[in-house]
C-alpha positions as a Markdown table, in Angstrom:
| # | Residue | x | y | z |
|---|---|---|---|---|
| 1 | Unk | -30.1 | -72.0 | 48.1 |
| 2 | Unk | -30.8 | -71.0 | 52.0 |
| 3 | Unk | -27.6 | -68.8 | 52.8 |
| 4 | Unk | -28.8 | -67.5 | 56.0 |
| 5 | Unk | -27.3 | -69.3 | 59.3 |
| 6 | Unk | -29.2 | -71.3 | 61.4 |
| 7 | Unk | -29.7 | -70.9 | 65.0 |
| 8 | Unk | -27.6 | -73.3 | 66.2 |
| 9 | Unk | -24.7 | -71.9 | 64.4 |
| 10 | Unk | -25.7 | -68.5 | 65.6 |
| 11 | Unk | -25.5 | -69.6 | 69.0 |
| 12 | Unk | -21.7 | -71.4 | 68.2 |
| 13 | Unk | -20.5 | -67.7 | 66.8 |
| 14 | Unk | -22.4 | -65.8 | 70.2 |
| 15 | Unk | -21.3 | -68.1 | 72.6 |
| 16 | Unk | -17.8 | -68.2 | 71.1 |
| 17 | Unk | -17.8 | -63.9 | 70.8 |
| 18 | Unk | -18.8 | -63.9 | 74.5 |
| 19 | Unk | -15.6 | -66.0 | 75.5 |
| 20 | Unk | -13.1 | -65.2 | 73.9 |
| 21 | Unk | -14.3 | -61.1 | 74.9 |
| 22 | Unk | -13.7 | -61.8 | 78.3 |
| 23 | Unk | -10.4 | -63.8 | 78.2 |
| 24 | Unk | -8.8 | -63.2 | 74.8 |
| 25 | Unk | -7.8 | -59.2 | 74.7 |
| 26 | Unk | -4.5 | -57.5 | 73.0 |
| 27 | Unk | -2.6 | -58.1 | 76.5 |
| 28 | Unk | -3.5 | -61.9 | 77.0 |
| 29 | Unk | -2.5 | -62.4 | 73.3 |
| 30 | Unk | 0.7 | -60.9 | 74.1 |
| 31 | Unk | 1.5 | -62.5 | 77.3 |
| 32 | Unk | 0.0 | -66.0 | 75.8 |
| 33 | Unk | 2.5 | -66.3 | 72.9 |
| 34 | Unk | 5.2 | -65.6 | 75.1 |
| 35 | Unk | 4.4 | -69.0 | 77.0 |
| 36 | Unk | 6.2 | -71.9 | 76.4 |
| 37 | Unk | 3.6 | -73.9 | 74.7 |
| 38 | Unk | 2.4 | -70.1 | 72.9 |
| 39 | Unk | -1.1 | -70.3 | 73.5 |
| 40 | Unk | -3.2 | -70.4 | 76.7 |
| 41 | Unk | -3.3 | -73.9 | 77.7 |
| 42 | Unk | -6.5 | -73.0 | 80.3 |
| 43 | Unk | -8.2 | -71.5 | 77.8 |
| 44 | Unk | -7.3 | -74.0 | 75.1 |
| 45 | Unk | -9.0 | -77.1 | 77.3 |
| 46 | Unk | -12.2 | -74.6 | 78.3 |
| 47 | Unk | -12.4 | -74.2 | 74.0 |
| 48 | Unk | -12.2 | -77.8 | 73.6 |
| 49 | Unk | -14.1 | -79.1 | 76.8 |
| 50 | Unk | -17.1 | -76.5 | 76.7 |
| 51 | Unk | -17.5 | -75.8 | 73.1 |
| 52 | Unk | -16.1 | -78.8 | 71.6 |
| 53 | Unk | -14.1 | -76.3 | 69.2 |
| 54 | Unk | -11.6 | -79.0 | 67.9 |
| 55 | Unk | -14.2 | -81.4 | 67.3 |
| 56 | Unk | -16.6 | -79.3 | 65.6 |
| 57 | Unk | -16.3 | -81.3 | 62.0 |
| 58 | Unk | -15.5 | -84.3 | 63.6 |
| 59 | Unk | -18.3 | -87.3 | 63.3 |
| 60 | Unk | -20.1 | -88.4 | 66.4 |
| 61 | Unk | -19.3 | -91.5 | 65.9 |
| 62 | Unk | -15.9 | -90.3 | 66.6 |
| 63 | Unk | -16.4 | -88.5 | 69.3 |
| 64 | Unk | -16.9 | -84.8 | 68.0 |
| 65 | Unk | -19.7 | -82.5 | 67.6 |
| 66 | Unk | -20.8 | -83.4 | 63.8 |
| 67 | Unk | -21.3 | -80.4 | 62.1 |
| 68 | Unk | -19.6 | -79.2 | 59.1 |
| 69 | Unk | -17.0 | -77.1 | 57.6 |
| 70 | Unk | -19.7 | -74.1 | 57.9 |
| 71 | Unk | -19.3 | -74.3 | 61.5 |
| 72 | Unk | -15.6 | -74.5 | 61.5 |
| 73 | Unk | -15.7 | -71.3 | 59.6 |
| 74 | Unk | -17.9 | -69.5 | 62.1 |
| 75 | Unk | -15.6 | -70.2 | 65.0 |
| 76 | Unk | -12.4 | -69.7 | 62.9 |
| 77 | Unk | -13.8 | -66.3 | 62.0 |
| 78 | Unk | -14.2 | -65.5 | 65.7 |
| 79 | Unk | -10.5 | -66.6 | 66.8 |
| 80 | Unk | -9.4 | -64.5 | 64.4 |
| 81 | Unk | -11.2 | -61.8 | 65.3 |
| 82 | Unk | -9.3 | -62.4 | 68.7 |
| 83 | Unk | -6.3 | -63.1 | 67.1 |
| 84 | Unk | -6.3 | -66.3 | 69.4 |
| 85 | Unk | -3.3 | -68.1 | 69.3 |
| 86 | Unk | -4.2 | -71.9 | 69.8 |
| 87 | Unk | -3.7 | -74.9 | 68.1 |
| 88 | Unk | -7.1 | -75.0 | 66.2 |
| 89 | Unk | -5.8 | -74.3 | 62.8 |
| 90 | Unk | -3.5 | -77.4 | 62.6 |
| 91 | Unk | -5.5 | -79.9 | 64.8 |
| 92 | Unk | -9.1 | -78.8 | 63.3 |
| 93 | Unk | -8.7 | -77.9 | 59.6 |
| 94 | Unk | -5.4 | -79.5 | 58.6 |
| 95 | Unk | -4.7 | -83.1 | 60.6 |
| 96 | Unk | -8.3 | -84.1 | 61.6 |
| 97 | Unk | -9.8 | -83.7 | 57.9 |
| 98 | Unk | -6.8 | -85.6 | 56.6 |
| 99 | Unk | -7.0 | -88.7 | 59.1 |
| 100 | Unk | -10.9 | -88.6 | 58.2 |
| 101 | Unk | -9.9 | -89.1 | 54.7 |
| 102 | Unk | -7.1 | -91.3 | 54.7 |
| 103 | Unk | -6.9 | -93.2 | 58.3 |
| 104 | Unk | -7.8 | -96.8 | 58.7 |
| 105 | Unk | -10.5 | -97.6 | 61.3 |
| 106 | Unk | -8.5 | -98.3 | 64.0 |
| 107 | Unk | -6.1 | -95.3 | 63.5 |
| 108 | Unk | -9.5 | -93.0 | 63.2 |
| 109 | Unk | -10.8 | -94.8 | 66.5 |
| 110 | Unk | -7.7 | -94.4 | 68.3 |
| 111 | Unk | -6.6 | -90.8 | 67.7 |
| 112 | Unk | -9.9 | -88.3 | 66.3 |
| 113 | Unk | -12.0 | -88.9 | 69.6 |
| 114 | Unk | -8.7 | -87.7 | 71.9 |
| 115 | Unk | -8.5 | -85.1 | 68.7 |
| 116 | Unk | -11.8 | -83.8 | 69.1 |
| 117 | Unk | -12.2 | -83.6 | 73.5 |
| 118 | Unk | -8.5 | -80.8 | 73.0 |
| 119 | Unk | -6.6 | -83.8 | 74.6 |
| 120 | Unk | -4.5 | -84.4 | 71.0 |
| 121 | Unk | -3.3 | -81.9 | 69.1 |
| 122 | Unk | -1.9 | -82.3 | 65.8 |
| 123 | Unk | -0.4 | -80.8 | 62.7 |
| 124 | Unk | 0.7 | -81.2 | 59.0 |
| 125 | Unk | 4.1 | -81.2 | 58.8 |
| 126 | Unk | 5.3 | -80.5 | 54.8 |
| 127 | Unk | 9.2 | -80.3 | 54.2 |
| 128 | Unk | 10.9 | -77.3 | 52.1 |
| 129 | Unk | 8.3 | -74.5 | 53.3 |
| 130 | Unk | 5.8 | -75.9 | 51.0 |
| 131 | Unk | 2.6 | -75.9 | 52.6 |
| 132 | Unk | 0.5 | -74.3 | 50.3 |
| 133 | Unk | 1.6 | -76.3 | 46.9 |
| 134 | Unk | 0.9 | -79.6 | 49.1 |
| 135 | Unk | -2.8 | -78.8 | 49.5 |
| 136 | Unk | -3.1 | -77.3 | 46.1 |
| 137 | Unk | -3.6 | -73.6 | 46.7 |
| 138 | Unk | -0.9 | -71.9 | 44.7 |
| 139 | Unk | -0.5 | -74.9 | 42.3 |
| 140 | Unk | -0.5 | -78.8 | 41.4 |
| 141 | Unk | 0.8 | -80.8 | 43.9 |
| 142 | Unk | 0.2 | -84.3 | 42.2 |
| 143 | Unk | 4.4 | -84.5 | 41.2 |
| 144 | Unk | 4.9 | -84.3 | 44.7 |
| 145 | Unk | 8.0 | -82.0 | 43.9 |
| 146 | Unk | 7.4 | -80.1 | 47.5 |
| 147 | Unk | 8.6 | -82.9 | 49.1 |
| 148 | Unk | 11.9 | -83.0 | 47.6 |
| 149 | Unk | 11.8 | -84.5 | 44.6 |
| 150 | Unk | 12.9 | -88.0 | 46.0 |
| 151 | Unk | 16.4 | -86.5 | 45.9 |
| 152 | Unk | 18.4 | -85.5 | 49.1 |
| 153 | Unk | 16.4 | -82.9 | 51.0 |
| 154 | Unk | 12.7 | -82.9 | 52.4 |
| 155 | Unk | 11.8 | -86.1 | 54.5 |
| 156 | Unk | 12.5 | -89.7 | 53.2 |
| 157 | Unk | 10.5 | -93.0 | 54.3 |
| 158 | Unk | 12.3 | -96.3 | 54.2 |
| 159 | Unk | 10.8 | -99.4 | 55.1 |
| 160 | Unk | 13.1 | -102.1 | 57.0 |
| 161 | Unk | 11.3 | -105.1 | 58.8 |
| 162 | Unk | 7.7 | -104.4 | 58.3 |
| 163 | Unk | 8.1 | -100.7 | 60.2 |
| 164 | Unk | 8.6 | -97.5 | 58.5 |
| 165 | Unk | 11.5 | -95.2 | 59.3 |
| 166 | Unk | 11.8 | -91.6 | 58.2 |
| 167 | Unk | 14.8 | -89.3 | 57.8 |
| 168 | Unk | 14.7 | -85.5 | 56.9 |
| 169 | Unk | 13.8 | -82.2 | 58.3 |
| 170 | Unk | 11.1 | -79.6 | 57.8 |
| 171 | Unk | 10.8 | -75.7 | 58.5 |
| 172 | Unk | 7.5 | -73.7 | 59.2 |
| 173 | Unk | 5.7 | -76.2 | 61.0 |
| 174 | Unk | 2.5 | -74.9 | 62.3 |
| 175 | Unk | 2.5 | -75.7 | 66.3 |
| 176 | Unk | 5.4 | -78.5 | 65.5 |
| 177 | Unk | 6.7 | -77.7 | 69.1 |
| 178 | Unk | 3.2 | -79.0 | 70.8 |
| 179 | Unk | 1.5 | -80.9 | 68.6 |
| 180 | Unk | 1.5 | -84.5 | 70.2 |
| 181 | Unk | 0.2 | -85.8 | 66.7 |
| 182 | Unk | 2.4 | -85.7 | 63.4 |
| 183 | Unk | 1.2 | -86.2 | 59.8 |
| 184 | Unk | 4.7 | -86.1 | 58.1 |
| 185 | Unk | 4.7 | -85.8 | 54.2 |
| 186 | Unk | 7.6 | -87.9 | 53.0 |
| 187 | Unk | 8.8 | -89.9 | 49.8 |
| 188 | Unk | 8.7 | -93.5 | 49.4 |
| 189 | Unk | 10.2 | -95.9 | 46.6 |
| 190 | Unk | 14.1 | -94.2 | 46.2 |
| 191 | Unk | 14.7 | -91.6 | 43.3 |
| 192 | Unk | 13.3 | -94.3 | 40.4 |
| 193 | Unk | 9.9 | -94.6 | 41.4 |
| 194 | Unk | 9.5 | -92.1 | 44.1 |
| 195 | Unk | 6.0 | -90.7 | 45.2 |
| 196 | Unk | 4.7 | -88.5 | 48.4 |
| 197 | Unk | 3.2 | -90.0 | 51.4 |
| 198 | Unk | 1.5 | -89.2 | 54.5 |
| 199 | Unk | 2.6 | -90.8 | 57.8 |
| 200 | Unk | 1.8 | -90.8 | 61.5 |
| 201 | Unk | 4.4 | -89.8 | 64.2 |
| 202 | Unk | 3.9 | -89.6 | 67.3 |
| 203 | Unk | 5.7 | -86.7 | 68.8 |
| 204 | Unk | 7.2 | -87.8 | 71.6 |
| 205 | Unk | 9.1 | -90.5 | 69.8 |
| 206 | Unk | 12.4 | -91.6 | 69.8 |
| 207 | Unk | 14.1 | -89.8 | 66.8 |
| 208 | Unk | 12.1 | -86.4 | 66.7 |
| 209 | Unk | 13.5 | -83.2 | 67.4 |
| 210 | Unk | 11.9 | -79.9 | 67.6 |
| 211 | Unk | 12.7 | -76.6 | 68.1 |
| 212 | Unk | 10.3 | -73.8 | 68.3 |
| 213 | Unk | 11.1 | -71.0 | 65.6 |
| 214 | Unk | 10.9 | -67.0 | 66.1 |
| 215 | Unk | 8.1 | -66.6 | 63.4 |
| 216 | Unk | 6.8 | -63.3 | 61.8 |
| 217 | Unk | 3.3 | -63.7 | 63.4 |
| 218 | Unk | 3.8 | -64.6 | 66.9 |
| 219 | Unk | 0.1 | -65.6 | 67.4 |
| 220 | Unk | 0.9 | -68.4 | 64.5 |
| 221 | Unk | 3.9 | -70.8 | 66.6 |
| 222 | Unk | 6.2 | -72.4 | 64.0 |
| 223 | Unk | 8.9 | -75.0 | 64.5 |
| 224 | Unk | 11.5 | -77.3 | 62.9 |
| 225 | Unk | 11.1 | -80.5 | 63.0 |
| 226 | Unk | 14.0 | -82.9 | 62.5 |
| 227 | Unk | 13.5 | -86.3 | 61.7 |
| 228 | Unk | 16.2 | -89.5 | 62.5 |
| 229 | Unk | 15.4 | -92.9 | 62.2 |
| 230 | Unk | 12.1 | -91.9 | 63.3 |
| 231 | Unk | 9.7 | -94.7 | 63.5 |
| 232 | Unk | 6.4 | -93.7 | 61.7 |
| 233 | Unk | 2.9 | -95.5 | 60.6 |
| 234 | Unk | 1.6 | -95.2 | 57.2 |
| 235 | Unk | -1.5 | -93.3 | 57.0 |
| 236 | Unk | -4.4 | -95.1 | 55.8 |
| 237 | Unk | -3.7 | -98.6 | 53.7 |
| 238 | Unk | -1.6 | -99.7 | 51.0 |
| 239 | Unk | -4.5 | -99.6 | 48.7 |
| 240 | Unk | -7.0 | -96.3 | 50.5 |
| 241 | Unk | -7.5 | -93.6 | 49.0 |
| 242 | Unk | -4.7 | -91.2 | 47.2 |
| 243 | Unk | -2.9 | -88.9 | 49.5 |
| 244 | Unk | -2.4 | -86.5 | 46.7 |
| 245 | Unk | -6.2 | -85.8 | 46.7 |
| 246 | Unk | -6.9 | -85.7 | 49.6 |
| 247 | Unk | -3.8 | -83.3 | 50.6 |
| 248 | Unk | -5.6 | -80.9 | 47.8 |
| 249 | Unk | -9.4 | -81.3 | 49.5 |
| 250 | Unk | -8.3 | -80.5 | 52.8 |
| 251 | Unk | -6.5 | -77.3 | 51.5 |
| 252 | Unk | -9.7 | -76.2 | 50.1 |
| 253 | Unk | -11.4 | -77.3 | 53.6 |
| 254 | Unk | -8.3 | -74.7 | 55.6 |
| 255 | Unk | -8.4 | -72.4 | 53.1 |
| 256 | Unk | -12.1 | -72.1 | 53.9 |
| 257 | Unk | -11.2 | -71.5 | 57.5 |
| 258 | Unk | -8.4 | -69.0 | 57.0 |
| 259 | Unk | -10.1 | -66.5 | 55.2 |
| 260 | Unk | -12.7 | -66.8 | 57.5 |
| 261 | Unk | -10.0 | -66.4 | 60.1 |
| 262 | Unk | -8.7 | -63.7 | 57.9 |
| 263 | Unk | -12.4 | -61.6 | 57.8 |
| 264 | Unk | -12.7 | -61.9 | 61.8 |
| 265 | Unk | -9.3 | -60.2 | 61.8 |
| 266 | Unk | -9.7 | -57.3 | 59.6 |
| 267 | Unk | -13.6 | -56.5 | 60.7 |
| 268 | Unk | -12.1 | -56.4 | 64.6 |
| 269 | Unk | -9.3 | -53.9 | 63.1 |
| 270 | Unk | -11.7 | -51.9 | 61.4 |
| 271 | Unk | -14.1 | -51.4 | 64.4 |
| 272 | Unk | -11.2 | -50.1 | 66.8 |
| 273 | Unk | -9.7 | -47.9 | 63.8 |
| 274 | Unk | -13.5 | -46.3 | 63.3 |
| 275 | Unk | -13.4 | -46.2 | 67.2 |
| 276 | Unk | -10.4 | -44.4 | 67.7 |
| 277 | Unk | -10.7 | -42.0 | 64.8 |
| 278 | Unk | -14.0 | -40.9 | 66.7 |
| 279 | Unk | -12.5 | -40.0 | 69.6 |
| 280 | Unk | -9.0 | -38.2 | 68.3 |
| 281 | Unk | -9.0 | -34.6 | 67.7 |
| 282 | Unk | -6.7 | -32.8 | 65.3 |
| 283 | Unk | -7.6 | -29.0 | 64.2 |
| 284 | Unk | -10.5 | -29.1 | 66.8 |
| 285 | Unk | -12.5 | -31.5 | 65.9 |
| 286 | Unk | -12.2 | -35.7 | 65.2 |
| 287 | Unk | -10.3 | -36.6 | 62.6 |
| 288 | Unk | -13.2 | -39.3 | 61.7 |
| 289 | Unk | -15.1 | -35.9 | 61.1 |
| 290 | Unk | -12.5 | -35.3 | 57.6 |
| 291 | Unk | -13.9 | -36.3 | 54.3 |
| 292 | Unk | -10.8 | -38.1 | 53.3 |
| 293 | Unk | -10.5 | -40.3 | 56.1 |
| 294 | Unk | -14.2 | -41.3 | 56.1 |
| 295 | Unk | -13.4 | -42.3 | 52.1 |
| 296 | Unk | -10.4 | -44.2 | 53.3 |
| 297 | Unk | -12.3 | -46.2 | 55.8 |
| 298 | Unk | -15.6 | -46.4 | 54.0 |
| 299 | Unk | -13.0 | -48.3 | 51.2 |
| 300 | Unk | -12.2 | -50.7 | 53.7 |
| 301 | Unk | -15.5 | -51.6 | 54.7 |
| 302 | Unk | -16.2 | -52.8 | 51.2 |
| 303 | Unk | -13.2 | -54.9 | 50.8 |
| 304 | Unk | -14.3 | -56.6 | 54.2 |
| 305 | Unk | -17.9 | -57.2 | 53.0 |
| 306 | Unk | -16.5 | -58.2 | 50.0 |
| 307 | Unk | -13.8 | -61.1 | 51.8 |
| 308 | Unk | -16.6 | -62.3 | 54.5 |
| 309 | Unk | -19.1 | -62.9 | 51.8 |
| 310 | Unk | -16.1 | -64.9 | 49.1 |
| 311 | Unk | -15.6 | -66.7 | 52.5 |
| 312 | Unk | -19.5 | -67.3 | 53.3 |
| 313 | Unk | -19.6 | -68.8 | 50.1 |
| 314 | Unk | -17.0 | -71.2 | 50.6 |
| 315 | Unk | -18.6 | -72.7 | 53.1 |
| 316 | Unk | -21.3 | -73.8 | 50.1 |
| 317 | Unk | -18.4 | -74.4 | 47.7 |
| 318 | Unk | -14.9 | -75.5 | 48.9 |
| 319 | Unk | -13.9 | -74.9 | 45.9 |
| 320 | Unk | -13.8 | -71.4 | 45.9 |
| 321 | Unk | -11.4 | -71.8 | 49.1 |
| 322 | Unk | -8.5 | -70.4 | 47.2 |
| 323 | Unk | -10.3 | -67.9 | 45.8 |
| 324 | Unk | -11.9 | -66.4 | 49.6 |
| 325 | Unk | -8.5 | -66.7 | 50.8 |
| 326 | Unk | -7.0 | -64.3 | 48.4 |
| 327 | Unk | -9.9 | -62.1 | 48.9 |
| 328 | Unk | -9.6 | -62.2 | 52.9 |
| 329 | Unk | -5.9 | -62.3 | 53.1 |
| 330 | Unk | -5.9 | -58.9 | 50.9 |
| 331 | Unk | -8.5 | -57.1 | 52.9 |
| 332 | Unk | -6.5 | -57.7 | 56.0 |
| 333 | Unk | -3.3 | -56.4 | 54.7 |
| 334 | Unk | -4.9 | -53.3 | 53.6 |
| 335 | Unk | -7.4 | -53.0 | 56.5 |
| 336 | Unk | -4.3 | -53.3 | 59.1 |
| 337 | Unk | -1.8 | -51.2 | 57.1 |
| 338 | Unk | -4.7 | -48.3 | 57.6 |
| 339 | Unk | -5.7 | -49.2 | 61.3 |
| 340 | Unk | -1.4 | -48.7 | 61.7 |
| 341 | Unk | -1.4 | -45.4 | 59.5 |
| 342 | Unk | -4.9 | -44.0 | 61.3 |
| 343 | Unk | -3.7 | -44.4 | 64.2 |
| 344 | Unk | -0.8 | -42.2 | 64.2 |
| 345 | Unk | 2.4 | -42.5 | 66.3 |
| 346 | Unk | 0.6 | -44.8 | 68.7 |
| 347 | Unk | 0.1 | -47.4 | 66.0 |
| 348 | Unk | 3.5 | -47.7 | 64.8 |
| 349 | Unk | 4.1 | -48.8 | 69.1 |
| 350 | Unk | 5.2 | -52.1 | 70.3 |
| 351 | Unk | 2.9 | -51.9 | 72.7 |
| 352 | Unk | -0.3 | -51.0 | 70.5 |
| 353 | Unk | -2.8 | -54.0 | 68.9 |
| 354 | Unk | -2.2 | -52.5 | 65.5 |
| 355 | Unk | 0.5 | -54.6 | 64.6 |
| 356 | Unk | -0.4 | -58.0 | 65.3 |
| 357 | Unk | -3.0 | -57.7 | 62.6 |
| 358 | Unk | -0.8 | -56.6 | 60.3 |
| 359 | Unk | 1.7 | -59.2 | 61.0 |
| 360 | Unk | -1.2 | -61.9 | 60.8 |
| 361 | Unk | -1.5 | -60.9 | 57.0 |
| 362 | Unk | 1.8 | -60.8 | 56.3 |
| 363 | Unk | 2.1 | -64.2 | 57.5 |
| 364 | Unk | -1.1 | -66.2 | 56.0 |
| 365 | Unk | 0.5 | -64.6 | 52.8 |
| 366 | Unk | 3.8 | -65.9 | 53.8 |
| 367 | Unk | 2.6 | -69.4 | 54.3 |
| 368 | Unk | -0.1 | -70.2 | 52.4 |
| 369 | Unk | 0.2 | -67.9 | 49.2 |
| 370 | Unk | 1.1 | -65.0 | 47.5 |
| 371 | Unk | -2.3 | -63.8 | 46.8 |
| 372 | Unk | -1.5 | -63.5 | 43.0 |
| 373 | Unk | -0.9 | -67.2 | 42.9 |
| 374 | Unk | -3.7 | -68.3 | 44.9 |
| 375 | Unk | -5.7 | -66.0 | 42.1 |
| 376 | Unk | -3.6 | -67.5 | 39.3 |
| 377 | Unk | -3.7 | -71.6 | 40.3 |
| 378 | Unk | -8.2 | -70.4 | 40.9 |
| 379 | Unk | -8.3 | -69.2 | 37.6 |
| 380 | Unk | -6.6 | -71.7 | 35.5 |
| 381 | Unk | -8.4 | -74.5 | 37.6 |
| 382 | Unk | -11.3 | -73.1 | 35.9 |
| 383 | Unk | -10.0 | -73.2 | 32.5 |
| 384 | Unk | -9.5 | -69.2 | 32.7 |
| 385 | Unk | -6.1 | -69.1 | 31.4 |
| 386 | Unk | -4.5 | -71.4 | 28.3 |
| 387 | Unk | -1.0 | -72.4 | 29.0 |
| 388 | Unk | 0.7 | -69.1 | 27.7 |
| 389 | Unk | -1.6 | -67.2 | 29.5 |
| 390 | Unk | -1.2 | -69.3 | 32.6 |
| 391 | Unk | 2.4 | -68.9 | 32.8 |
| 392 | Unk | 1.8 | -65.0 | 31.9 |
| 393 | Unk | -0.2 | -64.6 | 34.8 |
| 394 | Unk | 1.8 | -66.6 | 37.5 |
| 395 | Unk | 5.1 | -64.1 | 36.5 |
């Protein structure tokens, strides 16, 4: 197996790096998430115009670039390097790999080529907080218990003269404010025979109402989304392919892309923490210069090997999605709690970097783990754990 990268996606990481350098520092994060849209909508339509960042894993034939999840991963890694707040996450790695899967020709026609040119943006939108037992990270989703159980709660679908109509609400919706493009998880078929469903909503429908959230993570927008007699399209056909499984491939597919994400993160918080311990003195001399804190740091370089190589190797094998998350999401947490510590009373600021990376980790963990279930749900995937074991583990 070839693991090196080829030149063309060297040349998608460099030319990336360059951009986002020049427009995407610790101030224009700050002042960008404080927009109404939170992100930089100039910057957003240079990603998707010049670089054809939305549409990387999109097919030609549907308008986007046609390269893989490897390539998402590359750019992913370097907007989280950034910490660029955008819609890429939601529209890229969670709603464009599930119309692919699911959508009918004419829904793929009609909304991945807008997708991939940055004019559509789109999310997943799960009920209940549920994100990451939907795409099978921290569990099973195939009961389709997330999405309320068919009982009173989550979204409900109801189909009255040939048109579907859903009712419900849903918290933590990544970009819900924006996103002009809904894939709604909802139950069909009443309490009796109830099963989840994905459907298409437009977001400017009658019916829809959204209200950006104040979120952890301010580089990560969140919304709630309510739904009334919204009208909605089934996704795919009566007889396509199972949502269920596909829900589960694209959260191997995301997962892939946030620890990658995760890795550009904690390397960029590394290199200013080993920057800045260079350069401040206690005792007479840099502190960078102390046995301990070369130890400490030297630590962290490992772990964030470590994560970018469990993430490389997703790339290969989505499989092991879950798995690089874990790894990635970890390292950031502990890379970030150092950068904060390291970097004395000025870290611990408002007006300091330190603590956007920090709250990045604390937030992927928040929505799409814990870590130790992430490991656990790996593990017994792979026939690690018997069923006492298993349930050992997850507790």
């Amino acid at each position: 197996m070839d693991v090196d990268f080829t030149d063309p996606q060297r040349e998608i990481r460099r030319t990336l790096h360059d951009l986002l350098a020049k427009r995407c520092g610790p101030d224009e994060v700050k002042a960008a998430v404080r927009t109404p849209q939170g992100h930089d909508t100039a910057l957003w339509h240079r990603l998707s115009t010049e670089l054809g960042l939305p549409g990387l894993a999109v097919p030609e034939e549907y308008g986007g670039v046609g390269c893989g999840p490897a390539e998402l991963a590359l750019a992913c890694e370097e907007t989280g390097r950034a910490l660029l707040p955008s819609p890429l996450l939601a529209t890229a790695a969670l709603a464009a790999p599930l119309l692919l899967a699911l959508g009918t020709e004419p829904q793929k026609r009609a909304h991945l080529p807008a997708l991939a040119r940055g004019e559509l943006t789109a999310t997943l939108v799960v009920p209940g907080g549920s994100l990451a037992l939907a795409l099978g990270l921290t569990g099973e989703n195939a009961d389709g218990a997330w999405a309320g159980g068919g009982r009173a709660g989550g979204v409900q679908a109801r189909q009255t003269e040939g048109r579907w109509r859903l009712y419900g609400e849903a918290d933590q919706v990544l970009d819900g404010h924006t996103a002009d493009l809904l894939i709604v998880a909802a139950h069909t078929g009443g309490f009796a025979r109830s099963r989840a469903r994905l459907f298409l909503v437009r977001g400017d429908v009658a019916g829809v109402r959204r209200v950006r959230r104040t979120a952890l993570d301010e580089t990560r927008t969140q919304a709630r989304l309510q739904l009334r007699d919204a009208e909605a399209e089934l996704l795919g056909s009566e007889d396509g392919p199972d949502h269920l499984t596909a829900l589960t491939d694209t959260g191997r597919t995301a997962a892939t892309c946030l620890a990658a994400e995760a890795v550009g993160a904690a390397s960029q918080a590394l290199e200013r923490t080993v920057a800045y311990v260079k350069e401040r003195e206690q005792f007479g001399r840099p502190i960078g210069s102390f046995q301990a804190v070369k130890h400490r740091l030297a630590d962290r370089y490992v772990q964030v090997q470590a994560a970018r190589s469990a993430a490389y190797y997703a790339t290969w094998d989505p499989s092991a999605g879950g798995l690089a998350l874990a790894q990635a999401v970890e390292a950031l947490r502990a890379t970030a709690a150092e950068a904060i510590q390291l970097h004395g009373g000025i870290g611990f600021t408002w007006e300091h970097e330190a603590h956007l990376y920090f709250k990045r980790a604390a937030c992927d963990e928040l929505l799409f783990g814990p870590v130790h279930l992430l490991r656990a749900h790996a593990a017994a995937a792979a026939g690690l754990f018997t069923a006492s074991t298993r349930a050992k583990a997850v507790l």
